[in-house]
C-alpha positions in Angstrom: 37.4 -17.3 3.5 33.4 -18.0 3.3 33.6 -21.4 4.2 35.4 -21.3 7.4 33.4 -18.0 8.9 29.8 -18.9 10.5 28.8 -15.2 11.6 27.8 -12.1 8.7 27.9 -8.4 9.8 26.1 -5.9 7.7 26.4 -2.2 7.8 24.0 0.2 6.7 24.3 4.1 6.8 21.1 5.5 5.1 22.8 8.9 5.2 20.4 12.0 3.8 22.6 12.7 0.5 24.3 9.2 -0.2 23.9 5.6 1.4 26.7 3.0 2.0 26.4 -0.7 2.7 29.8 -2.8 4.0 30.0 -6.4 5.3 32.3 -8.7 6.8 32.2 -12.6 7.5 34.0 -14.0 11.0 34.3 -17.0 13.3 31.5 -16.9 15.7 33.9 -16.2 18.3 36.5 -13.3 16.3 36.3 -10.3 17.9 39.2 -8.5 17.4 40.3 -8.5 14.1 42.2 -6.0 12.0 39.7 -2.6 10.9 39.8 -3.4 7.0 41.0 -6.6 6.7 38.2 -8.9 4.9 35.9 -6.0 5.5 34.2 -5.7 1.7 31.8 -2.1 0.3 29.1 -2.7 -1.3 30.9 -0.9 -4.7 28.9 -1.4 -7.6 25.4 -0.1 -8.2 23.0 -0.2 -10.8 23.5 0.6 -13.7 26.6 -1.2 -13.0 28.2 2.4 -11.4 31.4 1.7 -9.1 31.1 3.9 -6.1 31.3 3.4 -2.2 28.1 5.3 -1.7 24.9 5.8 -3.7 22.7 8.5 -3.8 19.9 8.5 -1.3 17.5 9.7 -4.3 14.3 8.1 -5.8 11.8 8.9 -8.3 8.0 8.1 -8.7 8.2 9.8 -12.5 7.7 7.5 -16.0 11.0 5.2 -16.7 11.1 5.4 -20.3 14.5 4.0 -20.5 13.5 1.2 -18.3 15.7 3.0 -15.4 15.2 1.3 -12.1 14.9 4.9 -10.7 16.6 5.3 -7.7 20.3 5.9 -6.6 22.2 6.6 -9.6 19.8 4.9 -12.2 17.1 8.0 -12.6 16.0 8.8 -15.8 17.2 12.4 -17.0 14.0 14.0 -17.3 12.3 12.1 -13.6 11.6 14.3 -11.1 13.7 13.0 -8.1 12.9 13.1 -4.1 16.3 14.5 -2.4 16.7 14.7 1.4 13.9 12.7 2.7 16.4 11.5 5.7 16.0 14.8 7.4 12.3 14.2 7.3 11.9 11.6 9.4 13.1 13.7 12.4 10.7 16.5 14.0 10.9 19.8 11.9 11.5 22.8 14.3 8.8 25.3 14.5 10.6 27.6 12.2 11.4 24.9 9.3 7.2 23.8 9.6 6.2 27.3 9.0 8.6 27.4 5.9 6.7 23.9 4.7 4.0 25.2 4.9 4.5 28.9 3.2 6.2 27.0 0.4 3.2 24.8 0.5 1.0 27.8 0.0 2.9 29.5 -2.3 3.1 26.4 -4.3 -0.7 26.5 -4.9 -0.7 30.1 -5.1 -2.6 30.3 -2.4 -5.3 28.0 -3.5 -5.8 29.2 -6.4 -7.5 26.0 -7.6 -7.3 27.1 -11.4 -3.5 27.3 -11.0 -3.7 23.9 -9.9 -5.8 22.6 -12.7 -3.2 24.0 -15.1 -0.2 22.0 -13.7 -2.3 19.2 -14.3 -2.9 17.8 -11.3 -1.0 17.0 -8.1 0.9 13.8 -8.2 0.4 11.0 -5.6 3.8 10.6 -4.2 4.4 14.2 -2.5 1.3 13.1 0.3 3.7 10.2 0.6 4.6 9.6 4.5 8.5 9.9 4.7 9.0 7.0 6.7 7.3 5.2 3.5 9.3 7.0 1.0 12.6 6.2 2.9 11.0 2.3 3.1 11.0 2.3 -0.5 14.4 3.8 -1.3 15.9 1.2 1.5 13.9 -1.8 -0.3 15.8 -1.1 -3.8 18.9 -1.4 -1.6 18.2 -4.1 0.2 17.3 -6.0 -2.9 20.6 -4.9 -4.6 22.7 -6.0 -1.0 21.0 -9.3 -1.0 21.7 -10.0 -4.9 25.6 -8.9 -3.9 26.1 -11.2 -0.9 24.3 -14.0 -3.2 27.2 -13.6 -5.6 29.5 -13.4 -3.1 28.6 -16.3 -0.9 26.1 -18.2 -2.6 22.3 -18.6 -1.7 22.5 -21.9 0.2 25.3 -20.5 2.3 23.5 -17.1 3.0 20.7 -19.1 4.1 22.0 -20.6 6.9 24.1 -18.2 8.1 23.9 -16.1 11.4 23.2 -12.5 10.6 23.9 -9.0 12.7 23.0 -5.9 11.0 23.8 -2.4 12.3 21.9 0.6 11.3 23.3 4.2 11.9 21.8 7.1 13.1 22.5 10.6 13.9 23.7 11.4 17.8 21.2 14.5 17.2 18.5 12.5 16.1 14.9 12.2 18.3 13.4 9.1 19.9 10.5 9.4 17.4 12.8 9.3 14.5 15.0 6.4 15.7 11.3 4.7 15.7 10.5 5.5 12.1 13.8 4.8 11.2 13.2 0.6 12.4 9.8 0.8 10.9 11.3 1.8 7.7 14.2 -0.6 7.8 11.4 -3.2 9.0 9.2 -2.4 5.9 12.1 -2.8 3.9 12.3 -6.4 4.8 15.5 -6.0 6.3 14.5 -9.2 8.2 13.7 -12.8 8.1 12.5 -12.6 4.8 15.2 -11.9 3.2 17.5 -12.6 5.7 16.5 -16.1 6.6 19.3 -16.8 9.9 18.9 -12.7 11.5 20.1 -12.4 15.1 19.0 -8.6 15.7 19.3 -5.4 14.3 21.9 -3.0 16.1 21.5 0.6 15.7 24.8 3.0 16.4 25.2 6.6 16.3 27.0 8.1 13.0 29.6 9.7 15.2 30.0 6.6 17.5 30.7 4.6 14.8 32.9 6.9 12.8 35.1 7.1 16.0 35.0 2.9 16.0 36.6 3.3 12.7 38.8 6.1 13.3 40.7 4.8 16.1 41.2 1.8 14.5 42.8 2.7 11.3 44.3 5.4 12.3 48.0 6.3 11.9 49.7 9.4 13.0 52.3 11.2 11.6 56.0 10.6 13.1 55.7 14.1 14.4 52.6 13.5 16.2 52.2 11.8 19.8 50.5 8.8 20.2 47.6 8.0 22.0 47.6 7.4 25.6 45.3 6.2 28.5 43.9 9.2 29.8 44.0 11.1 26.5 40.3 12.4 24.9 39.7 13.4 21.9 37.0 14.9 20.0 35.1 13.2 16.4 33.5 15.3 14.2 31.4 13.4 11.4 30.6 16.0 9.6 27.8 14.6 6.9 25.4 15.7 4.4 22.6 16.7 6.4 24.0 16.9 9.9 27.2 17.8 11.3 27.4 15.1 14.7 30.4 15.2 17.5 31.1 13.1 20.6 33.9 12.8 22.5 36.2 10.4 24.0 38.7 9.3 26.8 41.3 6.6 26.3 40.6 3.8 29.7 42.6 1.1 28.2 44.6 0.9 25.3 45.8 -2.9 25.4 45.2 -5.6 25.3 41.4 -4.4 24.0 40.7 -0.8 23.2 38.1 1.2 25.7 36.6 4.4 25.5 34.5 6.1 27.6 32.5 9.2 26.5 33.5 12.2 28.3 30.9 14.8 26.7 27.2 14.5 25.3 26.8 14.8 22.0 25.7 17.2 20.4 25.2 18.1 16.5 22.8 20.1 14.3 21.2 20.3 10.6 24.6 22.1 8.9 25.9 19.4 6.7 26.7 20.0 2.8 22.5 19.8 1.7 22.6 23.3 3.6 25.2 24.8 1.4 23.1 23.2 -1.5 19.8 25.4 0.0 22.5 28.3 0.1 23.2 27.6 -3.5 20.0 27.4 -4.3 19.3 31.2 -2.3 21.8 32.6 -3.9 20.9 31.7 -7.8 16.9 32.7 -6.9 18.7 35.9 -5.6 20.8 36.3 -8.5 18.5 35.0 -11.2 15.4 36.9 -10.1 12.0 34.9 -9.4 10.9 35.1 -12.2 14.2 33.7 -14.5 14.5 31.2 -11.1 11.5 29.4 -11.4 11.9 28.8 -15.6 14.5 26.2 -14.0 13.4 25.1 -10.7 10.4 24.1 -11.5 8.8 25.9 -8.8 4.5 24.6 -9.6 2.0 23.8 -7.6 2.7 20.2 -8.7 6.2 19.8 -7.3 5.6 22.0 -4.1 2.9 20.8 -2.3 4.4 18.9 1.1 7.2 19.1 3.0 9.2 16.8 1.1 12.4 18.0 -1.4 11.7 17.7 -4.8 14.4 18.4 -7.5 13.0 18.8 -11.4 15.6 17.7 -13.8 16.5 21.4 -15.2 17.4 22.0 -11.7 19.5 19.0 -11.4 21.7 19.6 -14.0 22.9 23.0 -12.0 23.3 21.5 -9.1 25.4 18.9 -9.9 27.6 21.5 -12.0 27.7 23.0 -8.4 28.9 20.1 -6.7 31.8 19.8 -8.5 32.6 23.3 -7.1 31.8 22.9 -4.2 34.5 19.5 -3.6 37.3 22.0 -5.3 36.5 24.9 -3.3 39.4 25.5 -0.6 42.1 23.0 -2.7 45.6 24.7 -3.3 45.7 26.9 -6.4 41.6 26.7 -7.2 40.5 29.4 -8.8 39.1 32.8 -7.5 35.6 32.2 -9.9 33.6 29.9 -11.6 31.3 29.9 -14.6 27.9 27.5 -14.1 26.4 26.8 -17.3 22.2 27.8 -17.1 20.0 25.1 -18.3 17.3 25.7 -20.7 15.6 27.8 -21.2 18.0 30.8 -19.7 21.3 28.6 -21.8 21.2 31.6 -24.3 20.7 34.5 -21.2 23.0 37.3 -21.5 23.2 39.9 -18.8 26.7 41.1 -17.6 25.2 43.1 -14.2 24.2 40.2 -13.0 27.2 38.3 -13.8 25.9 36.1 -16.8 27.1 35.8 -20.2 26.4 33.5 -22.7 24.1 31.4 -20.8 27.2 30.8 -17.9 26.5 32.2 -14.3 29.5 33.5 -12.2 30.3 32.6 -8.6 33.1 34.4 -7.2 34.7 33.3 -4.3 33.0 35.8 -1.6 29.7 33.8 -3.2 31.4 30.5 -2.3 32.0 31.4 1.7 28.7 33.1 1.9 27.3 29.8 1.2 29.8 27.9 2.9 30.0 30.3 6.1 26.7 29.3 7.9 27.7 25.8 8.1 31.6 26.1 8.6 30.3 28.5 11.7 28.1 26.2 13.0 30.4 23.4 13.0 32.9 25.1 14.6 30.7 26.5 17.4 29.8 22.5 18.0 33.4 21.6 18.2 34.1 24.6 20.8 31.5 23.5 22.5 32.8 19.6 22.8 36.3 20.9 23.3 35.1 22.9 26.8 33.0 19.9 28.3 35.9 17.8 27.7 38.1 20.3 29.5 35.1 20.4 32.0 34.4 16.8 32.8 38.1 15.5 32.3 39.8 18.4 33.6 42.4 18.2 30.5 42.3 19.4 27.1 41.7 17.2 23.7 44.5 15.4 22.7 43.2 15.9 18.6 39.8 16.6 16.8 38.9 14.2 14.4 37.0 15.2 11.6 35.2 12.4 9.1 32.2 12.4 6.3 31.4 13.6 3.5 31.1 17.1 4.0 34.3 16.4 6.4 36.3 15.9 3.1 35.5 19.5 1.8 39.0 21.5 2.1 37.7 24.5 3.0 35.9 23.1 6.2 39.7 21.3 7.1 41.0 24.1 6.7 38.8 26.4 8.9 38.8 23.8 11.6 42.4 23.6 11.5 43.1 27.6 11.6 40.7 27.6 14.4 42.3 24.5 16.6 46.0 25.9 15.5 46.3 28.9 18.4 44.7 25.8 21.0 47.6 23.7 20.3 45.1 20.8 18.9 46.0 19.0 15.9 43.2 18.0 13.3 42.9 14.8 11.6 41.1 13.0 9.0 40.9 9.1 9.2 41.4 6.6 6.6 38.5 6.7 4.0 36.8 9.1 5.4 33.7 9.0 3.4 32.9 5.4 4.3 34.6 6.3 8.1 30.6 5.4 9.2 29.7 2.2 7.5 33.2 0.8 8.4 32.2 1.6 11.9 29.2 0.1 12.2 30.5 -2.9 10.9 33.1 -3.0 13.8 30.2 -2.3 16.2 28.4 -5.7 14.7 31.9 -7.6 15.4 31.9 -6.5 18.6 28.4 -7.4 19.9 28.7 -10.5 22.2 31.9 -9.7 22.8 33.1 -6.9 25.6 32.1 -3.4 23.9 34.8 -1.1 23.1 32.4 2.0 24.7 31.5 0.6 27.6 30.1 4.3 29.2 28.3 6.9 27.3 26.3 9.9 28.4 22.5 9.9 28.0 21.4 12.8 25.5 18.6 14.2 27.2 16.1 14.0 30.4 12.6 11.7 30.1 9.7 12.2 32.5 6.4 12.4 32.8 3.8 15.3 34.4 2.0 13.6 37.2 -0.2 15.8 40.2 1.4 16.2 43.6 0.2 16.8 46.9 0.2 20.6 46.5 2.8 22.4 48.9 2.5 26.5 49.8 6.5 26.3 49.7 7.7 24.1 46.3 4.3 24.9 44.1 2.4 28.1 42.1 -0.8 29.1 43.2 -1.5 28.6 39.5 -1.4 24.5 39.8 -3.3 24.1 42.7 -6.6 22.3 42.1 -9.0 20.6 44.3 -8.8 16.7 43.4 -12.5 15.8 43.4 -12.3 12.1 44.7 -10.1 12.9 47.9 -11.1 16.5 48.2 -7.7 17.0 48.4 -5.2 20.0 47.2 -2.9 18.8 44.2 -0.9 20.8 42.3 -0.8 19.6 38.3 1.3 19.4 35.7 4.9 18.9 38.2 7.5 17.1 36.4 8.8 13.8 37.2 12.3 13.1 35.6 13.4 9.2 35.4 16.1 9.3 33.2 18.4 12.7 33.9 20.7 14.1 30.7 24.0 13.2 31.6 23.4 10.0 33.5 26.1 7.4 32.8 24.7 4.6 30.1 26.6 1.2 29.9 26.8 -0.2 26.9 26.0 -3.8 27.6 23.3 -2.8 29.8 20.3 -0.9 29.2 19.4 1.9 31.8 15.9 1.1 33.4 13.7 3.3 35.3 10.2 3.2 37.0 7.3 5.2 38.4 4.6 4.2 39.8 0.9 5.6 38.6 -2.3 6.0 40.5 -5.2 6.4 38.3 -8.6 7.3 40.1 -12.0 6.6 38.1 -15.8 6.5 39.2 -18.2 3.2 38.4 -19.2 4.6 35.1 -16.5 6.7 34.0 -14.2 5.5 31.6 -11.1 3.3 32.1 -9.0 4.1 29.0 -6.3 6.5 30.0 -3.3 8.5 28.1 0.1 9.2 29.6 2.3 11.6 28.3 6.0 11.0 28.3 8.3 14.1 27.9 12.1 14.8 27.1 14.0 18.1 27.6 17.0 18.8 25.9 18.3 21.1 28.7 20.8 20.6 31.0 18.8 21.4 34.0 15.0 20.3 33.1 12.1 22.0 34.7 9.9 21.0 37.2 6.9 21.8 35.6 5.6 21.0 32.4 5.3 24.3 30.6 7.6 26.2 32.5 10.2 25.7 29.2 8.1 24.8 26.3 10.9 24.9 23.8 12.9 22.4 25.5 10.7 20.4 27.0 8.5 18.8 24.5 6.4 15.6 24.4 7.4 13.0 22.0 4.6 9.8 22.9 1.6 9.5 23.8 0.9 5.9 26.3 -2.5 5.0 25.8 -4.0 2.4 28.0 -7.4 0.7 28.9 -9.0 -0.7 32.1 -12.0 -1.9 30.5 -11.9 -5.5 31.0 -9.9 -5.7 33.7 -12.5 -7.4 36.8 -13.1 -4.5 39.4 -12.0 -6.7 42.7 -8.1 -5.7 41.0 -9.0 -2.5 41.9 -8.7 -0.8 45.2 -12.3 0.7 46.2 -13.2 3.7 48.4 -15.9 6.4 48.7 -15.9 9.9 47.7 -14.6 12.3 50.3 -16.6 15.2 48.7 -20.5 13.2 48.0 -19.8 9.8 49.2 -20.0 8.0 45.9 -17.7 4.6 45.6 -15.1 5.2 43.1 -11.6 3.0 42.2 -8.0 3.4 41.8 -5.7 1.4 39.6 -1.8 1.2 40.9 0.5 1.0 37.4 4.3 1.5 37.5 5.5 2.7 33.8 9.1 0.8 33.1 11.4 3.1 31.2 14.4 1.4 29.3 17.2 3.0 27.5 20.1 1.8 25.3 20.1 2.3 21.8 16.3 3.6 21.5 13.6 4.2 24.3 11.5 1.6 25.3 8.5 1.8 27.9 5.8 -0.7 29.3 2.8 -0.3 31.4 2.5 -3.2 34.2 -0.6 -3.9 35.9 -0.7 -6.0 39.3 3.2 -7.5 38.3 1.8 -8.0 34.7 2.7 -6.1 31.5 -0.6 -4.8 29.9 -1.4 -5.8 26.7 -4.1 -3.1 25.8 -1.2 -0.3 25.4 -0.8 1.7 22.5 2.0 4.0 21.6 2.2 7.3 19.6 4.9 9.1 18.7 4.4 12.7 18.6 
């Protein structure tokens, strides 16, 4: 099989509580193939653990059995760093605040002799994210490379054309699709180790789930097939977020298409927020005090935003996962008994439900924890189910529902009781765990060729704030200002919106957009200027800046400088106001979109090469 392909796809799904890796080898020219034939997991991981997935989990503690510390090979006493995935994304307001309580609280309120007794804070929790999740991704990079070696052989590796796709969640900001290449880049997810690398694809999580759904898919006798015209709705329902898009049917032969009928939407309720819940729930139970004997709650493991898990703490939780896959199966039972770590192993208290070191979690405790996320998920897929019926004017045909936290029976079954009285079935795809990495290696077999998603919606509105002239009728006394080279009224801050939520993106073109910019500057002011570019998650976006600051939000910063640019490129006039010569500088920004944002600043029909970029 090796030696008659010439093309290697790789998938990757750095997902926030387990990471998958899958690969396929075809002729340069196979597009179409069949979903899992020759498509191979990446299904053994150190220490020579078979599983489709590994944990998404490093550790900066002491090896002192030589562990390799990360994925599955942590030492049982290392502190590990859990979740850093959801990181990399911009916190809302709410969840900073938390960080930084939990912060204070961690170093009882700076308290520096509480610090000085937990000897010290250790580097790695003033780690950035982006280089934490760099690390993690270059122990699995190194572990991918040493398993296609085996498979294919160095010399053959070397000289073969290489397409990797990276998955994302549809939920997930520009800024954190940006640290999400950096880290992949400072993984060496490139030429280095990668010597023939055509490009680096990225896909969203539910995008790709649906690639892989539709393909393997096989319904029931009872159920009807799958016609042109027909949409349906995916649900990837992970460990940190909980993404949907939806679907309608164009063309079902002699290629598959698909055109997206609904943004997507999602949200932070995957299975690490039943785990918090958990987590809640045993503080509540325990009491502080008995809580923090086994969470390890010190100034040395709270400082920073990231998630930290000590080991006495892991050993509960992963007693806790294994209820948490049962709960909702046929004939589970009613209660459970967690066995407390040390030192609460000998804790006996019957009012509040322990005995002989075992905790009890009824099942009213189980949909507590469960409910917030179950609801939330269900709110998301109402909410895909009436744009569907909105833009295609018919309902779903099914809801499809794939992950990890899509395999939890209780979730299945909630979905299902809720779609039952709508007449829309629920189904879960082959291998639904690895639905996503299966996915994006379709997406890789199907660059160059004609995409299966040739339409998708855009996720949100970008703009910039510029001045306008100012008008009695369309502006608020509030904005007007005098502009002191023209000595003309303006009115600030009005929003300019180049790329609308909703607009059609095709998926073997990227969607451009320009404005132009006038920039006015006297002889000896300075020439270095900053241009703020916007996005609003609302449907209809504002037309001025602040008017909603929630939504609207500004996510880069375009720094860019004149200096050395010779004046005659300028256009020159005098000051309306005191006669003083002063310049303006014409600049048209150049938005494009496909699968991340990127913008240029040109200069007389040139791009500029003094530009900087900061994501916010």
């Amino acid at each position: 099989m090796a030696a008659q392909a010439n093309r290697l796809v790789i998938g990757l799904d750095y997902g926030t509580t387990f990471t998958g890796v899958a690969f396929r080898d075809v002729l340069m020219n196979q597009n179409n193939v069949n979903v899992d034939d020759g498509l191979r997991l990446v299904d053994v991981w150190p220490p020579r653990v078979t599983s489709v997935k590994v944990p998404s989990e490093i550790s900066f503690s002491a090896a002192p059995g030589r562990e390799s510390q990360w994925g599955f090979d942590i030492s049982q006493k290392a502190t590990k760093m859990v979740w850093t995935k959801l990181e990399l994304d911009q916190q809302e307001r709410s969840d900073e605040l938390r960080m930084i309580l939990s912060a204070l609280n961690g170093m009882k309120n700076l308290d520096l002799s509480a610090i000085e007794k937990s000897h010290g804070i250790p580097d790695y929790p003033a780690m950035d994210p982006e280089d934490i999740v760099a690390d993690y991704l270059s122990k699995v990079r190194a572990h991918v490379v040493q398993t296609l070696v085996q498979t294919y052989g160095a010399e053959y590796l070397s000289i073969i054309p290489i397409d990797i796709v990276i998955t994302v969640p549809a939920v997930w900001s520009d800024q954190a699709k940006d640290r999400t290449f950096r880290a992949i880049n400072k993984a060496k997810f490139d030429n280095t180790y990668f010597k023939r690398l055509r490009e680096i694809v990225m896909v969203t999580e539910p995008e790709a789930a649906a690639l892989y759904t539709l393909r393997s898919l096989k319904l029931e006798d009872e159920d009807e097939p799958i016609n042109p015209g027909d949409c349906f709705v995916l649900c990837d329902a992970g460990g940190g977020t909980v993404d949907l898009i939806s679907y309608q049917v164009k063309q079902m032969t002699p290629a598959l298409k698909l055109e997206e009928v609904a943004i997507g939407t999602g949200d932070k309720c995957g299975a690490t927020m039943i785990d918090r819940n958990f987590r809640k729930w045993l503080e509540a139970r325990l009491g502080t005090e008995d809580f923090e004997k086994i969470s390890g709650k010190s100034p040395e493991h709270e400082v920073g935003s990231h998630t930290i898990v000590e080991p006495n703490m892991q050993r509960i939780m992963s007693a806790f996962d294994f209820i948490k896959l049962k709960f909702g199966l046929p004939g589970n039972s009613t209660e459970e008994f967690l066995p407390l770590p040390p030192p609460l192993n000998d804790l006996n208290d019957p009012s509040r439900g322990i005995e002989d070191g075992e905790i009890r979690i009824t099942n009213d405790d189980l949909l507590e924890m469960f409910r917030p996320c179950v609801d939330r998920t269900i709110e998301l897929i109402a909410g895909q189910l009436a744009q569907v019926q909105r833009t295609a004017g018919s309902k779903a045909r099914y809801v499809f529902l794939s992950g990890g936290f899509g395999g939890s029976e209780h979730l299945f079954n909630k979905v299902k009781n809720f779609l039952r009285p709508r007449g829309i079935p629920l189904k879960r795809p082959k291998n639904p765990w690895s639905a996503v990495v299966r996915g994006a290696v379709i997406k890789g077999l199907e660059q160059g060729a004609q995409d299966l998603v040739y339409m998708r919606k855009c996720r949100r509105s970008y703009g910039i704030s510029v001045s306008e002239p100012f008008s009695e009728y369309k502006h608020a006394k509030d904005d007007e200002y005098i502009d002191p080279f023209d000595n003309k009224k303006k009115a600030k801050d009005q929003m300019t919106w180049l790329i609308k939520k909703g607009d059609a993106l095709l998926s073997n073109k990227s969607k451009h957009a320009s404005i132009d910019i006038c920039r006015s500057f006297g002889v000896k002011d300075s020439r270095v200027f900053r241009t703020i570019l916007v996005a609003c998650d609302e449907n209809d976006p504002p037309q001025r800046y602040d008017e909603v600051p929630l939504a609207t939000r500004a996510i880069a910063h375009i720094d860019y400088d004149l200096t050395d640019i010779p004046e005659n490129k300028f256009t020159h006039f005098r000051a309306a106001s005191n006669g003083k010569p002063y310049f303006q500088a014409y600049l048209k920004l150049e938005l494009q979109l496909k699968d991340t944002l990127k913008f240029r600043m040109v200069f007389d029909g040139e791009e500029m090469n003094a530009v900087t970029i900061q994501y916010q």
